[in-house]
N, C-alpha and C positions, 0 to 999 in steps of 0.2 A: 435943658436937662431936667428929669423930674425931680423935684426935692423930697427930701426923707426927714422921715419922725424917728426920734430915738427913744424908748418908753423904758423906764427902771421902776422894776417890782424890789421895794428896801424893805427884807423881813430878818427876823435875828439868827438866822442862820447862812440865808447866803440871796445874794444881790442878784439879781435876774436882767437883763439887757435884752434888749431888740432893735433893729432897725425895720421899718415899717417902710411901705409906700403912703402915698399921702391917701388912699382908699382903704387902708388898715391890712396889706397883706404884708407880713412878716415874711423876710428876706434871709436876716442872718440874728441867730439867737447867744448867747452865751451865759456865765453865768460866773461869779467870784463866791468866795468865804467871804460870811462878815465877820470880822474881825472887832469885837466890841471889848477888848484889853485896851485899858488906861481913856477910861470914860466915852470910851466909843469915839478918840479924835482920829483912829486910822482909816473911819468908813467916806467920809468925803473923798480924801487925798485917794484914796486906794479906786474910789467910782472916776474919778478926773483920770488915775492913770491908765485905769482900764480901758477908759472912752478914747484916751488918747491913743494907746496900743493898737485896740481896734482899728479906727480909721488908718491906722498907717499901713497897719497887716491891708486893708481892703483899700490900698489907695484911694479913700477919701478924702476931703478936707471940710473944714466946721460950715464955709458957704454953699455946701451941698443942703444942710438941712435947715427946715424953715423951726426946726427947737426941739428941746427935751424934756419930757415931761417925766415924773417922777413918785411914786405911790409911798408914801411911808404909813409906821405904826405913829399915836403921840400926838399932840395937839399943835397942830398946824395954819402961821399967819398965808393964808395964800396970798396977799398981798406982800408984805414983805420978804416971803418967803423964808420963815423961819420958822423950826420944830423945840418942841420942850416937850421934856415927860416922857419921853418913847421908853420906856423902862427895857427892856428885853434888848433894846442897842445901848443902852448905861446911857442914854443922852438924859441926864437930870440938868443941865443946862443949856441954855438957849443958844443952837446953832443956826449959823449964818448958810444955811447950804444953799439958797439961789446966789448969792452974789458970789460963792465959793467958787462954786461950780461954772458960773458963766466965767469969772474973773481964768478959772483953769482949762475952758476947754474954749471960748469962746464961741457959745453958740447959746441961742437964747434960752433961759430956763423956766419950767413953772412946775408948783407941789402941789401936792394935797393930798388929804387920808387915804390909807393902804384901802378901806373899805369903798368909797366912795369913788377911788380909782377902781377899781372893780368893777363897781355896778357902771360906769362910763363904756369900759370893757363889751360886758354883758349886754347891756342895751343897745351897742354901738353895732358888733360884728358876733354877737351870740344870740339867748332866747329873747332879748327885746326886739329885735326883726328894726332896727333902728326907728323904732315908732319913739314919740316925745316925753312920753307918761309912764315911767317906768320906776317901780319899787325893786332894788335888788337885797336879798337876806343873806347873810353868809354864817350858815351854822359848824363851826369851828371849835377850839377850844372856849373862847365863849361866842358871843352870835356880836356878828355888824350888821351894818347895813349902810347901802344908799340911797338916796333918793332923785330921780332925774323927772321936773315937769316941765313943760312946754320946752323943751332942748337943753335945759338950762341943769347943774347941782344942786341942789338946796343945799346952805351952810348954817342957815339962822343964825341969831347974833351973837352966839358963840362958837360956833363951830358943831352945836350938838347935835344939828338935823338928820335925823337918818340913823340916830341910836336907838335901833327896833330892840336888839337886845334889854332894853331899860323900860318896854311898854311891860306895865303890871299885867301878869295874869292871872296872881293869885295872893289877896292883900295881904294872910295871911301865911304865906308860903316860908322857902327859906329864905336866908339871909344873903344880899347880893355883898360881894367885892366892893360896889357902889356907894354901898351903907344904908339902902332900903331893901324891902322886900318882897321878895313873889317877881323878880324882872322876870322877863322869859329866858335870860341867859342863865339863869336858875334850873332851868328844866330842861332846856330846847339845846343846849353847847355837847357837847363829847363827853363832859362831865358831867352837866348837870342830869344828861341823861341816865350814869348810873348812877348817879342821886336818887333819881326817881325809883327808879330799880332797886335801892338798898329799903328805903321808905316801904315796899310796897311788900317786899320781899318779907320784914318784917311782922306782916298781917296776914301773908299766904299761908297758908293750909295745904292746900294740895300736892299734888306730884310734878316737879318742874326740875327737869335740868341747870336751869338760872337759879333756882334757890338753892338749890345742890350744890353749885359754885361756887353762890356768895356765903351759903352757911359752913362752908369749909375754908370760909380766907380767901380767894383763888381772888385773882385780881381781874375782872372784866371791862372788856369797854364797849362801844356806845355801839361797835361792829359787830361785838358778839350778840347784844341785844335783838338787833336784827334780825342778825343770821337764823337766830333760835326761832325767832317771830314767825321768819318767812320759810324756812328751810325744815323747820321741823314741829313748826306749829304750835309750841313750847306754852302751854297757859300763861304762863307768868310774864312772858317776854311780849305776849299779846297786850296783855295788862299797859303792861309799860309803855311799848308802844302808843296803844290807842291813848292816852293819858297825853306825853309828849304829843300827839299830833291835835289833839283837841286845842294844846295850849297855844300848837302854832295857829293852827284854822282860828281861834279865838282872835290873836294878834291879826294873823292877816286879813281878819277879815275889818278888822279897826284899822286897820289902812287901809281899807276897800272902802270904807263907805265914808272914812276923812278925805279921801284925796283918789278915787278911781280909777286906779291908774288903768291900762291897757295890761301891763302884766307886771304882776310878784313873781319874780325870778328867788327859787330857793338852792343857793351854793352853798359851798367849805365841805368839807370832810365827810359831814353825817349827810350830806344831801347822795353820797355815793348807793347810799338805801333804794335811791332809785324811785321806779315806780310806786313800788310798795308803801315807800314814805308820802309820796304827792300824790296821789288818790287819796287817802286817807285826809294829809292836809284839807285837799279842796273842800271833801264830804262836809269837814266841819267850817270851811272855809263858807260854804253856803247855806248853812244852818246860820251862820251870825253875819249875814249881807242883806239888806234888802235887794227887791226883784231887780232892780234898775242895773245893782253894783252885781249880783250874781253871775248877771248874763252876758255882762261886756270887761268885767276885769277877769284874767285868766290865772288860774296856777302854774307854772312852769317849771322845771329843773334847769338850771346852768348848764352851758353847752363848752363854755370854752377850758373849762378848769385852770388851769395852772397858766394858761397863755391870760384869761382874763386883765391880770394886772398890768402886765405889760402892753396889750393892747389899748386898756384904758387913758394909761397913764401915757402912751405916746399920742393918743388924741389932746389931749389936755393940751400940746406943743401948738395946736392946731389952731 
């Protein structure tokens, strides 16, 4: 009988399930609340019961599959398999979730970053066309990333490999969450992009719908920026625009010519901008590449959106 991967996307609002074949096609999907009351001890117990429900609803049993792989926020031992930090699930202490978890469902387990599961995703059965050299960017409330070369994750020796959000792009910029300044999650996240938009809106002069907006209070986001940019051609929303895309083309392109990949996949939220947003990116993506890196690393947009994590993360079982 063929065996199955079970892959869980753990974000702070609700826990995402899959059962995969072992070629990455999703079978049966589901999904819980997380439940992050009383330091977030209810999210293991509540993933065990759930995995157990399921297979019983799908008469399964734990020797059907060859493991389960699992995406979280938080800094994560992949060896040990243990999480700290995940703020948004209250975990400020150091949970035991692989040994939890195999100990409650008996089936083998493996973790690691909600982003980095992702980019696994993506490169696996989305815009990476499963080639070995793949940067993926997730521009969200603020920006991740991962990194996949030669088949392999990059984790570096601390786990920070793949934190595109934290490449400077501007030394004198704002102030990051981080405690430095100018990250690109500064500019390039859902918020940092009406950051940009407040800053710029400040020195505009002209006629613009978006300053009209923001000089009346009106609260905007990184959707409306767009919309104005593409849809009504808005001066000011251009502005913003070309500004945020410079600073990504800048970044990607400093991972174009450290590490070449085959392709920078650009996901999360603001990459919904589409087209509009990755032309733009590349333009300046190839203004800051030599000829070698312009012509063989590509710009891409993410294909699989919201299955990404799960997909990813059931490979990791693999």
């Amino acid at each position: 009988m063929d065996k199955k991967l079970l892959g869980i996307d753990l974000g702070g609002t609700t826990v995402k399930f899959a059962i995969l074949t072992e070629a990455g096609e999703i079978q049966q999907k589901w999904s819980i609340e997380t439940n992050i009351l009383d330091d977030g001890s209810h999210i293991v117990p509540d993933i065990i019961t759930s995995i157990n429900h399921h297979l019983t609803l799908y008469n399964m049993t734990p020797e059907q599959f060859i493991g389960i792989g699992m995406g979280t926020p938080g800094s994560v031992d992949i060896e040990a398999g243990t999480v700290i930090g995940a703020y948004n699930l209250n975990w400020t202490t150091l949970q035991q979730v692989k040994s939890e978890i195999e100990k409650g469902t008996k089936i083998k387990f493996s973790i690691d970053n909600d982003a980095n599961v992702a980019a696994l995703g993506e490169r696996w059965k989305g815009a990476g066309d499963n080639e070995p050299d793949v940067v993926f960017m997730t521009l969200g409330t603020g920006v991740g990333g991962g990194i996949v070369m030669n088949g392999q994750l990059l984790h570096g020796i601390a786990g920070c490999a793949g934190e595109v959000g934290h490449v400077t792009v501007d030394p004198n910029g704002f102030e990051c969450t981080c405690g430095k300044r100018g990250c690109l999650e500064t500019v390039a996240s859902a918020t940092g992009i009406v950051r940009v938009a407040r800053q710029l809106a400040e020195e505009y002069a002209g006629g613009s719908k978006l300053k009209a907006r923001l000089d009346n209070g009106e609260d905007i986001t990184s959707k409306d920026v767009f919309e104005l940019a593409e849809g009504e051609g808005d001066d000011l929303a251009l502005m913003v625009v070309d500004k945020v895309t410079f600073y990504l083309g800048l970044a990607c392109g400093n991972i174009g010519n450290t590490l070449n990949p085959s392709t920078i996949i650009i996901g999360g939220g603001v990459s919904a901008a589409g087209e509009f947003l990755r032309s733009r990116v590349e333009s300046y993506f190839k203004e800051f590449t030599f000829p070698q890196v312009r012509e063989s690393t590509k710009i891409k947009l993410a294909e699989l959106g919201n299955e990404a994590g799960v997909i990813g993360a059931a490979s990791l079982a693999k």
